[in-house]
C-alpha positions as CSV (number, residue, x, y, z in Angstrom):
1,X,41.0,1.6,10.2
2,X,38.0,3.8,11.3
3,X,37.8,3.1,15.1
4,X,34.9,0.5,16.4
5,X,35.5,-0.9,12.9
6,X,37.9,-3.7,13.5
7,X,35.5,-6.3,12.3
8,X,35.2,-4.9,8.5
9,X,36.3,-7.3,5.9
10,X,39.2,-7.5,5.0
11,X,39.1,-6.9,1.6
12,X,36.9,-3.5,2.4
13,X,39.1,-0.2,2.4
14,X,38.3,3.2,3.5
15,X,36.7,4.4,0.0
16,X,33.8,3.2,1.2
17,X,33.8,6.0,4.6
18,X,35.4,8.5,2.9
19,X,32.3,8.5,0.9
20,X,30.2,8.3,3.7
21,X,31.9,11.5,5.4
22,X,30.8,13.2,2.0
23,X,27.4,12.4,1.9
24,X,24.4,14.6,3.8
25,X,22.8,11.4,4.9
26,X,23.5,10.0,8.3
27,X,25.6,6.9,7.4
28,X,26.4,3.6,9.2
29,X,27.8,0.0,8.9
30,X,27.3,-2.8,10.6
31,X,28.7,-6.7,11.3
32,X,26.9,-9.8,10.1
33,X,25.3,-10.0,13.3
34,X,24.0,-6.2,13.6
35,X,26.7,-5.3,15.7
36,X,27.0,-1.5,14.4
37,X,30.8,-0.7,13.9
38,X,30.8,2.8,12.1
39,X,28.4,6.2,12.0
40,X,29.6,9.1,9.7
41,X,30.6,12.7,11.4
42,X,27.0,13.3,10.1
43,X,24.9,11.4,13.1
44,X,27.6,11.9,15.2
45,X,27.0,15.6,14.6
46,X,23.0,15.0,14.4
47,X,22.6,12.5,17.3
48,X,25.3,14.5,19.9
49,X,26.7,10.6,20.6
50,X,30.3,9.7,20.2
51,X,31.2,6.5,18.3
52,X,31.6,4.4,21.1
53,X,28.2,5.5,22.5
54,X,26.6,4.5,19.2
55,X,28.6,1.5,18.6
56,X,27.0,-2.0,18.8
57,X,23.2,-1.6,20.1
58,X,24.2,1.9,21.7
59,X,22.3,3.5,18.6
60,X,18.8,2.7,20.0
61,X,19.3,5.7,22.6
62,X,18.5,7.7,19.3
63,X,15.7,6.3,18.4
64,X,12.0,7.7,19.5
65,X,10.8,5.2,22.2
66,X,7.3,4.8,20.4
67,X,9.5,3.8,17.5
68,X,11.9,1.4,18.6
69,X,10.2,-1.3,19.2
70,X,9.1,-1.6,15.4
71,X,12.5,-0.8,14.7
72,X,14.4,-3.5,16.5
73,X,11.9,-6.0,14.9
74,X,12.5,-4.9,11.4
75,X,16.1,-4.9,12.2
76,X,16.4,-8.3,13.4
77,X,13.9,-9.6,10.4
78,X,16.6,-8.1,7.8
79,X,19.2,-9.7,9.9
80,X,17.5,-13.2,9.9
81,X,16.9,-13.1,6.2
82,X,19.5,-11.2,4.8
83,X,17.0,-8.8,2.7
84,X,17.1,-5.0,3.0
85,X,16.4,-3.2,5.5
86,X,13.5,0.2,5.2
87,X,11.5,1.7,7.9
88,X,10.3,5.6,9.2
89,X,11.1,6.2,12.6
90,X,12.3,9.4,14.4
91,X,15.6,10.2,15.4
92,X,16.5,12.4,18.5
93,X,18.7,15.4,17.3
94,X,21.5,16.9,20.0
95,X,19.6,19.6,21.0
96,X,16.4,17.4,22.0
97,X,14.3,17.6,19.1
98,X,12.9,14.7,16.9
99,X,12.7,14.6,13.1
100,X,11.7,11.6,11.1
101,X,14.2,9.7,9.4
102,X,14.1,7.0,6.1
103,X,16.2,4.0,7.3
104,X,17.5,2.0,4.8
105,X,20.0,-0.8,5.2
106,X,21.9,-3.2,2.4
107,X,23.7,-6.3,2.9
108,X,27.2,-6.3,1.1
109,X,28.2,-9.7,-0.2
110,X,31.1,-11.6,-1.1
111,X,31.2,-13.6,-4.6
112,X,29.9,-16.8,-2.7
113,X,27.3,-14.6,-1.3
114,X,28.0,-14.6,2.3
115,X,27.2,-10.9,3.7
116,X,30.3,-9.1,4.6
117,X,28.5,-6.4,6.4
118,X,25.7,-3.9,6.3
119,X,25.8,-0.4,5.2
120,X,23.1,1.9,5.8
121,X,22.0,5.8,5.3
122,X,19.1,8.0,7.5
123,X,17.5,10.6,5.0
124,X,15.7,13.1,7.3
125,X,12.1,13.0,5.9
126,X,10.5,15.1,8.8
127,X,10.0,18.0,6.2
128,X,8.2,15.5,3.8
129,X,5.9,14.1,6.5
130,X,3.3,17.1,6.9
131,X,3.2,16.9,2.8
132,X,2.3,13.6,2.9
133,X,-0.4,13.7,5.7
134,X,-1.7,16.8,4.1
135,X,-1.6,14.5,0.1
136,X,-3.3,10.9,2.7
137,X,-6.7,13.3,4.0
138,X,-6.8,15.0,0.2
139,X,-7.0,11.6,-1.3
140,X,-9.7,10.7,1.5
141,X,-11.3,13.7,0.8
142,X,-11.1,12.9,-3.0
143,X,-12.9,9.5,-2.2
144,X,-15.3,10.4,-0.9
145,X,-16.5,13.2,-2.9
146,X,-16.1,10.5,-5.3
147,X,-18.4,8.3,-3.1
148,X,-21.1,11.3,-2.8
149,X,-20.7,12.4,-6.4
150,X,-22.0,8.8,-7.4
151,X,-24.8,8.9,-5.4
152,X,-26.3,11.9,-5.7
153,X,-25.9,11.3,-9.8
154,X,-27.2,8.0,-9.3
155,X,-30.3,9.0,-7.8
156,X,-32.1,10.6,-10.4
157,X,-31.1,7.8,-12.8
158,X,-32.9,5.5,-11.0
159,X,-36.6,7.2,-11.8
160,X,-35.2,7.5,-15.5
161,X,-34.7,4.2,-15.9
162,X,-37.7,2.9,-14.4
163,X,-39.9,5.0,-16.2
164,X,-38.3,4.1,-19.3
165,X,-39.0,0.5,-18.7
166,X,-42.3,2.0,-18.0
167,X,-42.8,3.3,-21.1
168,X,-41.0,-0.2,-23.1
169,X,-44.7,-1.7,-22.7
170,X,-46.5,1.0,-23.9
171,X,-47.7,-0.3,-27.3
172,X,-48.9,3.0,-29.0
173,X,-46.3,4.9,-28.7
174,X,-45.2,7.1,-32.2
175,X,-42.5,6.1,-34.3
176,X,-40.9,9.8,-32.7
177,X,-42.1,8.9,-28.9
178,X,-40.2,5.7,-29.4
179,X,-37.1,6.8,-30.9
180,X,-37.1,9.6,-28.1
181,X,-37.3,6.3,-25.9
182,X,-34.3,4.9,-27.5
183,X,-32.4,8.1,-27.0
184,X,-32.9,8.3,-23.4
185,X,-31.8,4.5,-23.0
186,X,-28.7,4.3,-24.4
187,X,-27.7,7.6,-22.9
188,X,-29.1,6.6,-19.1
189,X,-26.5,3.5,-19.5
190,X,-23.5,5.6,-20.8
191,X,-24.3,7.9,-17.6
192,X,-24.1,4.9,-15.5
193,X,-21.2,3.5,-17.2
194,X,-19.3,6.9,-16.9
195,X,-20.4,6.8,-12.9
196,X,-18.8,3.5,-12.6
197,X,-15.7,3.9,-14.5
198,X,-15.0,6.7,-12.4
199,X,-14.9,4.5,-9.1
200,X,-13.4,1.9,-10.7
201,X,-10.6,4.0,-11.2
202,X,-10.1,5.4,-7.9
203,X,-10.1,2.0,-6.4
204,X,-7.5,0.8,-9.0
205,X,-5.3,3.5,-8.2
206,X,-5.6,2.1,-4.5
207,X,-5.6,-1.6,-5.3
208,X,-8.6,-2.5,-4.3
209,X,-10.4,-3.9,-7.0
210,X,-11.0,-7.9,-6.4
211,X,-11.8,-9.9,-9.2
212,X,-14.4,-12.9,-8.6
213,X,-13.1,-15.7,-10.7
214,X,-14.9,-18.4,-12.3
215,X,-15.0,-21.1,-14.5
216,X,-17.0,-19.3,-17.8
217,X,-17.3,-19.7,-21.2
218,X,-16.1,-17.0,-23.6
219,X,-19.3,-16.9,-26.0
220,X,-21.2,-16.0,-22.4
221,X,-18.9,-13.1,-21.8
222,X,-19.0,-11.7,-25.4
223,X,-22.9,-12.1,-25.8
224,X,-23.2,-9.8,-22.5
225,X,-20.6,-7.1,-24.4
226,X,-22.5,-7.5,-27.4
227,X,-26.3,-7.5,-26.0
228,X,-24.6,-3.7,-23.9
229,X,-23.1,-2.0,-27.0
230,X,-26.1,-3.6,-29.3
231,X,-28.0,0.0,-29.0
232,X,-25.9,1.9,-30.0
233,X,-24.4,0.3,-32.6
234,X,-27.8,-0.1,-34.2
235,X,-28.3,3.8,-33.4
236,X,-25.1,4.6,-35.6
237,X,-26.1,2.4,-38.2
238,X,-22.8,0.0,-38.0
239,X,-21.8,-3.3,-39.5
240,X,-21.0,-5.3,-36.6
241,X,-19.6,-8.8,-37.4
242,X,-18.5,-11.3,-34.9
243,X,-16.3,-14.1,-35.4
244,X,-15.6,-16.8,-32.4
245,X,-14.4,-20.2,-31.7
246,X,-16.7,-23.0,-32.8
247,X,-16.2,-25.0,-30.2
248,X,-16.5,-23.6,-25.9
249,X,-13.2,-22.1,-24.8
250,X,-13.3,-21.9,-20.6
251,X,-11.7,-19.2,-19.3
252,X,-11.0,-18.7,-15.3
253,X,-12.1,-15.1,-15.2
254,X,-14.2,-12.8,-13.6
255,X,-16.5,-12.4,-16.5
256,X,-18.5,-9.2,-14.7
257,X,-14.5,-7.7,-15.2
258,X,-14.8,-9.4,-18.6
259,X,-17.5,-8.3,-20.1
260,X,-17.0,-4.8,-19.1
261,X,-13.4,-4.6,-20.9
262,X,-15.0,-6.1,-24.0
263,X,-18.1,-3.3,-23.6
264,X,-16.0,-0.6,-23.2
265,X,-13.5,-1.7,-26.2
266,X,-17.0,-2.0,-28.6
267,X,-18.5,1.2,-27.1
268,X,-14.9,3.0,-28.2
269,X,-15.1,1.4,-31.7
270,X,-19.0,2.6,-32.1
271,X,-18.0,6.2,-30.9
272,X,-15.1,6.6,-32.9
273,X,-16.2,5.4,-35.7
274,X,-18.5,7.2,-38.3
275,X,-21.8,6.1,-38.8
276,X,-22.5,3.4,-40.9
277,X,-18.9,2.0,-40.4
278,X,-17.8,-1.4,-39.8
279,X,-16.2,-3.3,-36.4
280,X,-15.5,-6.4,-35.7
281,X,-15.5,-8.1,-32.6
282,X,-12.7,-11.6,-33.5
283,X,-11.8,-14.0,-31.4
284,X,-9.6,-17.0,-31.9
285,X,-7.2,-19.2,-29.9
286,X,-3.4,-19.4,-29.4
287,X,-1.4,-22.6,-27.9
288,X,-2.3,-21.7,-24.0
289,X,-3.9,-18.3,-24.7
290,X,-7.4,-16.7,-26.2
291,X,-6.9,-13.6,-28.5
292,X,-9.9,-11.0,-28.4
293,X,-9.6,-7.7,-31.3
294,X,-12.0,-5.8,-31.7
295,X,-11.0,-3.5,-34.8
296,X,-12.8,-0.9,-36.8
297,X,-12.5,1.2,-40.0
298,X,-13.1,4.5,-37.7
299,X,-11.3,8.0,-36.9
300,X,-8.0,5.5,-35.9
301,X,-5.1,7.1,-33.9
302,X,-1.9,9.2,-34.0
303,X,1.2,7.1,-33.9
304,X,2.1,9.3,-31.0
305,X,-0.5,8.8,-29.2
306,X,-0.2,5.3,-29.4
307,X,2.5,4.6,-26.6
308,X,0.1,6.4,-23.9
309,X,-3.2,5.2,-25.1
310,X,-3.7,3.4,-21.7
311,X,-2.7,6.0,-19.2
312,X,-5.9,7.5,-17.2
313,X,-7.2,10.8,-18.6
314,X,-5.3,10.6,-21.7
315,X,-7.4,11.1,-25.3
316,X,-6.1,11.3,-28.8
317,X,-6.1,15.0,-29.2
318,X,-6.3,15.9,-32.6
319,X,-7.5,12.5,-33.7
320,X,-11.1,12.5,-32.2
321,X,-13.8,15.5,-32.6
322,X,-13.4,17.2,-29.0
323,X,-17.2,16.6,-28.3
324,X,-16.7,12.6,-28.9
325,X,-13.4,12.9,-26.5
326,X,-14.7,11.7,-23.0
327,X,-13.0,11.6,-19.9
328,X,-10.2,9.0,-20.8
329,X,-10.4,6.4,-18.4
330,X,-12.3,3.7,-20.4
331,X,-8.8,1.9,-21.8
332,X,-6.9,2.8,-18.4
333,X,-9.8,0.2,-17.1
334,X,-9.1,-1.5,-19.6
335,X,-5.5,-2.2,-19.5
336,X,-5.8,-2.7,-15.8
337,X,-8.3,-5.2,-15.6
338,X,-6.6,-7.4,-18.8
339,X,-4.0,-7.5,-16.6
340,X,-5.3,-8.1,-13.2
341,X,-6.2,-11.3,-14.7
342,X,-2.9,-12.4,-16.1
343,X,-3.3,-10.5,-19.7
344,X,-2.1,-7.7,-21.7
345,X,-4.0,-5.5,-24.3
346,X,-2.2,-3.7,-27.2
347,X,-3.4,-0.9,-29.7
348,X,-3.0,-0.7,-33.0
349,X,-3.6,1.9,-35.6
350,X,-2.3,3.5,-39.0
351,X,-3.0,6.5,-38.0
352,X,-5.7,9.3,-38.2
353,X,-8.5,8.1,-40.3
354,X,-6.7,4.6,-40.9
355,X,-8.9,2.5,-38.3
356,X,-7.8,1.5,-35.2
357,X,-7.1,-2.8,-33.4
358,X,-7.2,-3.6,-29.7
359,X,-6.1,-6.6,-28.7
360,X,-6.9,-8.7,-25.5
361,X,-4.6,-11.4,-25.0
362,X,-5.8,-14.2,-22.0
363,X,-4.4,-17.1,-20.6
364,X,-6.3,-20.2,-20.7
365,X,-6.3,-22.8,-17.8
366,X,-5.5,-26.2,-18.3
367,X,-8.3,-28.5,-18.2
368,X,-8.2,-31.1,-15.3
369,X,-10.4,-32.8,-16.3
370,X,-13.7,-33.0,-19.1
371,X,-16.4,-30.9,-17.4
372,X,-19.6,-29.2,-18.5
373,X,-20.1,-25.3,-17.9
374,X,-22.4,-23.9,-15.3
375,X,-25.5,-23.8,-16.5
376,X,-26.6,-20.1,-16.7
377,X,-29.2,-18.7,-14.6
378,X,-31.8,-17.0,-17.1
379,X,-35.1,-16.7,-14.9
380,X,-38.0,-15.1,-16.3
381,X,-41.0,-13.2,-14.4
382,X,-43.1,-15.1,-16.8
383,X,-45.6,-17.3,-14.6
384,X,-43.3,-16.3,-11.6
385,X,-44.7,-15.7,-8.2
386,X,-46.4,-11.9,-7.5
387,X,-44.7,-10.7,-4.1
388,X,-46.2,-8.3,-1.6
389,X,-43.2,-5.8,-1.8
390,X,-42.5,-2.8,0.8
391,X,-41.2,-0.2,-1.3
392,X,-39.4,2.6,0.7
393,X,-37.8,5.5,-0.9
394,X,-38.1,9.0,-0.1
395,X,-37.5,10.6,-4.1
396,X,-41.4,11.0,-4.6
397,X,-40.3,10.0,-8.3
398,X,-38.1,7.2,-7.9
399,X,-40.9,5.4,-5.9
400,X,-43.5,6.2,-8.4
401,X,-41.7,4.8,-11.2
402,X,-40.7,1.6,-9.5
403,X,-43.8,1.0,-8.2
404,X,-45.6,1.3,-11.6
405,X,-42.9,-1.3,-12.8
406,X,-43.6,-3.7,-10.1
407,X,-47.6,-3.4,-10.1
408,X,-47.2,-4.3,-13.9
409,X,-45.7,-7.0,-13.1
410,X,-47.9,-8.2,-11.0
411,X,-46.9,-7.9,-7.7
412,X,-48.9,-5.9,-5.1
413,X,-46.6,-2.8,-3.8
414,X,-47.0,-0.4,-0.7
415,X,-45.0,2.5,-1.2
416,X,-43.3,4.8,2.1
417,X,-41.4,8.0,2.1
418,X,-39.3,7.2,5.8
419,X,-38.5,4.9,8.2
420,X,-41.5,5.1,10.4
421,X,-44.1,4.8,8.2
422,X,-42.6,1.9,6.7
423,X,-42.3,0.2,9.8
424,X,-46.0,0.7,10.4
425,X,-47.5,-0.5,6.7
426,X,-44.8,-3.6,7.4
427,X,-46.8,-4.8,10.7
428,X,-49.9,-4.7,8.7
429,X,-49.0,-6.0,5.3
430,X,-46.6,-8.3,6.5
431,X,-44.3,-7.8,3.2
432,X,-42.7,-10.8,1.8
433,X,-40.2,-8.0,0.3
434,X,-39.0,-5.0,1.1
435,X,-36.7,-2.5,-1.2
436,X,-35.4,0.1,0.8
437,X,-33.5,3.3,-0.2
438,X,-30.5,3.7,2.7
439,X,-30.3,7.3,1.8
440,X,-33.4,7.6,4.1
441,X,-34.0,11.3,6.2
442,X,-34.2,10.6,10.2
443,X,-34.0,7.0,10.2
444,X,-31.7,5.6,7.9
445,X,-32.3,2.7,5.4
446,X,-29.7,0.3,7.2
447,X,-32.1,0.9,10.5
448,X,-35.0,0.2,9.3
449,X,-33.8,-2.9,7.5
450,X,-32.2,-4.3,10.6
451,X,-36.0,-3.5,12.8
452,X,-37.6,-4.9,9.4
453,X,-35.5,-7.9,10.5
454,X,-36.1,-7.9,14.2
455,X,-39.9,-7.6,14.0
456,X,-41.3,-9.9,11.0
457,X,-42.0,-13.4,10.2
458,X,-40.2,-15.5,8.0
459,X,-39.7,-15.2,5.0
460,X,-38.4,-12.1,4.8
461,X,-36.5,-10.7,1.5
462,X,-34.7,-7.3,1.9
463,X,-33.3,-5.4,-0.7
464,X,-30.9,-2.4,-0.7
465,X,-30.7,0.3,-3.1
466,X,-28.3,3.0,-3.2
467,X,-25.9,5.5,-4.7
468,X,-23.0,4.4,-2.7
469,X,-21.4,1.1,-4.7
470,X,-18.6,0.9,-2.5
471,X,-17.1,-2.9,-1.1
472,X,-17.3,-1.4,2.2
473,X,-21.3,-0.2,1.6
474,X,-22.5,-3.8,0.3
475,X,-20.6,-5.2,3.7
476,X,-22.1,-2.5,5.6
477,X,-25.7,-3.9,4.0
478,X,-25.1,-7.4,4.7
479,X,-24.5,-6.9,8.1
480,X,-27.6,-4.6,8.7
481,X,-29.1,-7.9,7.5
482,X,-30.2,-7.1,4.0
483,X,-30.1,-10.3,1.7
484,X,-29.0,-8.4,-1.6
485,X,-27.2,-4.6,-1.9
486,X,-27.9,-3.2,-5.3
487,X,-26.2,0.1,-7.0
488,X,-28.4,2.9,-8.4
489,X,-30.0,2.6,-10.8
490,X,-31.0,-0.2,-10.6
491,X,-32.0,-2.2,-14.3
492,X,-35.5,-3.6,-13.8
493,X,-34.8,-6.5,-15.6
494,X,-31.9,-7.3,-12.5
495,X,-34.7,-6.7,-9.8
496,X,-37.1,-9.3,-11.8
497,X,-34.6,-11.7,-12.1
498,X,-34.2,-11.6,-7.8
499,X,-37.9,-11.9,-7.5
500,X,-37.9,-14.7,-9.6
501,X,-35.5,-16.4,-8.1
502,X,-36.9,-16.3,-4.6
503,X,-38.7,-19.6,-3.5
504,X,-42.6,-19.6,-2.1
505,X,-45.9,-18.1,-3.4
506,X,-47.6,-15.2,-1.8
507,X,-50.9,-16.1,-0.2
């Protein structure tokens, strides 16, 4: 018997240590209890303790003081439910130095599946540890120039889109000025769908996109795909035809996520397929599930390609015309989103210029009991009350735009370029509104909503607008006081529906 190891099973024999001498980790067993019995030459050699120093609870005089702690308790949870044992700590070498160590730790059963013992290794990570610190600040870094990216790009979409909404009640515009019109449109949303793919990806990769279920009807869901993609579908001169249940189906989704799988599956099959081709959009249901396709007869895909369709960054080369080939994160989105709520999506295709089939399979929920859906919100401007709205933006053009939008609208509109001056048009104007840039020079948007806040009367109805979409900025917003945080740029027809919605009349 190795010595200090009296207490090993009796069925164990020394394979199992002659191994352990062989190996370069630092290798160790213990009783049922955690009473260590055996460490390999290797942290005897490492550690400068004998056995019988190490032997029991001795081991902890190894371990880094800041470490142990967290190191016992992980230790005594692994012991107390009989599940594996993993945690980084640092380990004190013979010669005084520390290195971080991977600790793992397995229980060995018998067939009844009482554990016999434990047998653990320490891999010395310390080399590793600099590399990873150096990969943690990169992917910070990588954030948020993400984060920066999308609101400096952002920002001059917001005057384009209000100006094009300017120019969508123009009557006498040309057959060419209006077509030019439609140009601009449907690329000014593929510009802001490219911008928030992009983010959506990075906080996939970092699990920390939350879905907001609900209680929806499919036909809702595939009329806000359909109304996105409708452009350019009509641009391209495609035979679009849409087949769907007859009667509601109810899904629990998060039909924002929904909709935006089912947009970027019809925006695919409208670039990829030649103009004047046909897609369908097809939707039926299976026992306890709803089956989505949308299929085309467009360039289709390489059987090849097939197997890594989904993975980010990844295109069809050879299959699609290099200038129609995009970034390759659309299906990735896709394929994670399908499945964040319980699916799976699958491709299809012939090959090259045989058409391609995705295929979006959902579970529905059992009903509980007969219910009518939620009725829809679908508020007009029409006859809605005209606001007096503090408009504060310091892009000279972004302002302008907006402000034109408003004022044909109706509503009455003071326009500021900072902080200050807004705060002094607010005490005289008393705003029922105010739509504030955060991005503001000196005093920052969040600041002059929260003294907004501080200094007028009720009612008071503040509106963020910015480049930075993040979870954390819209909580940042909230707090600052703001009643609604909205992402650059902004559709006009969103901001109408919030003034709409607000109660009151202005006087």
């Amino acid at each position: 018997m190795i010595p200090g190891s009296d207490v090993l099973h009796e069925s164990a024999d020394l394979r199992p240590h002659v191994l352990a001498e062989a190996l370069p980790q630092l290798v160790w067993t213990a009783r049922p209890d955690g009473w260590a019995n055996y460490f390999n030459t290797r942290w005897l050699e490492y550690t400068g303790l004998s056995l019988e120093q190490s032997q029991g609870w001795g081991w902890h005089w190894a371990v880094h003081p800041e470490d142990l702690s967290a190191c016992l308790d992980r230790w005594q949870q692994a012991l107390a439910t009989g599940k594996p044992l993993e945690i980084e700590n640092r380990l004190r070498a013979a010669h005084g130095a520390w290195r971080w160590f991977l600790v793992r730790g397995v229980p060995i059963r018998d067939p009844q599946g009482r554990i016999l013992q434990w047998l653990g290794t320490c891999t010395d990570i310390d080399d590793q540890k600099p590399a990873q610190a150096t990969l943690r600040e990169a992917d910070r870094r990588k954030d948020e120039f993400l984060a920066v990216l999308a609101h400096e790009l952002r920002n001059p979409l917001a005057p384009i889109t209000h100006a094009l909404e300017v120019l969508r009640q123009v009557d006498n515009l040309n057959e060419d000025g209006a077509q030019a019109r439609a140009v601009i449109e449907r690329q000014t949303r593929q510009m802001t769908q490219l911008i928030s793919d992009l983010l959506d990806l990075s906080r996939i990769s970092k699990g920390k996109i939350h879905l907001r279920p609900e209680r929806v009807d499919l036909a809702r869901v595939a009329a806000g795909a359909l109304e996105s993609v409708h452009p350019l579908v009509l641009a391209r001169r495609h035979d679009l035809k849409v087949s769907l249940p007859s009667e509601p189906v109810f899904l629990w989704v998060d039909p924002t996520r929904l909709e935006q799988v089912l947009t970027n599956l019809l925006n695919n099959a409208a670039k990829y397929t030649e103009p004047g081709g046909k897609i369908e959009l097809l939707g039926r249901r299976e026992g306890n599930e709803v089956v989505l396709s949308v299929r085309d007869n467009g360039l289709g895909i390489a059987r090849e390609v097939l197997p890594h369709l989904f993975e980010p960054f990844m295109q069809a080369q050879g299959a699609l015309p290099h200038a129609q080939g995009g970034l390759g994160i659309g299906l990735n989105l896709v394929r994670t989103l399908v499945e964040l709520h319980g699916g799976q999506v699958d491709a299809h295709s012939a090959g090259p210029g045989q058409g391609s089939e995705f295929v979006v399979r959902l579970p529905v929920p059992r009903e509980r009991a007969a219910a009518k859906p939620s009725p829809v919100p679908n508020a007009s401007t029409d006859g809605s009350p005209r606001r007096r709205i503090l408009l504060v933006d310091d892009n000279v053009d972004a302002a302008e735009t907006l402000a034109l939008w408003l004022t044909l609208q109706g509503h009455q509109v003071l326009t500021a370029a900072d902080g200050p001056s807004a705060l002094e048009l607010a005490q005289t104007h008393l705003p029922e509104v105010g739509i504030l840039d955060l991005g503001l020079p000196g005093m920052d948007g969040l600041e002059v909503g929260r003294q907004l806040r501080a200094s007028l009367p009720p009612p008071l109805f503040l509106i963020a607008q910015t480049g930075y979409g993040r979870p954390e900025d819209r909580r940042q917003a909230l707090a600052a006081g703001f009643d609604a945080h909205l992402v650059k740029p902004v559709p006009p027809e969103e901001l109408g529906r919030i003034l709409a919605s607000l109660p009151g009349t202005s006087s």
